[in-house]
C-alpha positions as CSV (number, residue, x, y, z in Angstrom):
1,X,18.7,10.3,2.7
2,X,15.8,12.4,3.7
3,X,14.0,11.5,0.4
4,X,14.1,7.9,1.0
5,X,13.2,8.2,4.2
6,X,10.0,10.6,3.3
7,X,9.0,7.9,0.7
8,X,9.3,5.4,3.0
9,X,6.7,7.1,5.3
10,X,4.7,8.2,2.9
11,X,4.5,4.1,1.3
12,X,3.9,2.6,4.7
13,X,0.9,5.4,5.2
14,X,-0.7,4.6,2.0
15,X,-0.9,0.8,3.4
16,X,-2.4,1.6,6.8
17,X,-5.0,3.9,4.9
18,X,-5.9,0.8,2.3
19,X,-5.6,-1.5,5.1
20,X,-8.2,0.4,7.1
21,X,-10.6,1.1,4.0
22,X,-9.9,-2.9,3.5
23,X,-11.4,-3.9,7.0
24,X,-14.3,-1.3,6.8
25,X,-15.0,-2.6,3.5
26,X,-15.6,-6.2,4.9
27,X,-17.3,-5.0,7.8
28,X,-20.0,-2.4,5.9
29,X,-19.5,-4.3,2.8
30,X,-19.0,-0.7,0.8
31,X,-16.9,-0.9,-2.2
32,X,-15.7,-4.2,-0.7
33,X,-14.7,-5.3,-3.8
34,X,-12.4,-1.9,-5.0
35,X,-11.0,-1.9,-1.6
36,X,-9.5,-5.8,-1.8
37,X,-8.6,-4.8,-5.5
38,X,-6.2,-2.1,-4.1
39,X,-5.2,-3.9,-1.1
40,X,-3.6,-6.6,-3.2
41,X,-1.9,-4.4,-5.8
42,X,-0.8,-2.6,-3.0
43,X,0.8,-6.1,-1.9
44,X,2.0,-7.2,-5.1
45,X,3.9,-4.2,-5.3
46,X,5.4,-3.9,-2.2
47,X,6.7,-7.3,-2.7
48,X,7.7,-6.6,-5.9
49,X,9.8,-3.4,-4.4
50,X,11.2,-5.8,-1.5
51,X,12.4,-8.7,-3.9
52,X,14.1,-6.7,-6.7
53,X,15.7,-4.3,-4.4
54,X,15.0,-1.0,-6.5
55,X,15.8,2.4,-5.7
56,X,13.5,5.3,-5.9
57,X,13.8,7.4,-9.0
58,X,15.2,10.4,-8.2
């Protein structure tokens, strides 16, 4: 349990981090371009997680 729920923080930290690159990226316009490209795989596979259902490899 403490695995899943250390993964779990650790996912939701990698999206505040690209979320707060993302909005300096459109505000300084500084790798604007990488940033959205990671902001949306980061999306695509979170949603990806959340509609199969799958469980971390252990």
């Amino acid at each position: 349990m403490l695995l899943v729920t250390t993964v779990f923080i650790m996912l939701w930290t990698i999206i505040a981090i690209l979320l707060v690159l993302w909005v300096l990226g459109i505000a300084t316009h500084i790798a604007g371009g990488l940033i959205h490209l990671l902001l949306v795989l980061a999306v695509i596979l979170v949603l990806v997680r959340l509609i199969t259902g799958r469980r971390p490899i252990v």
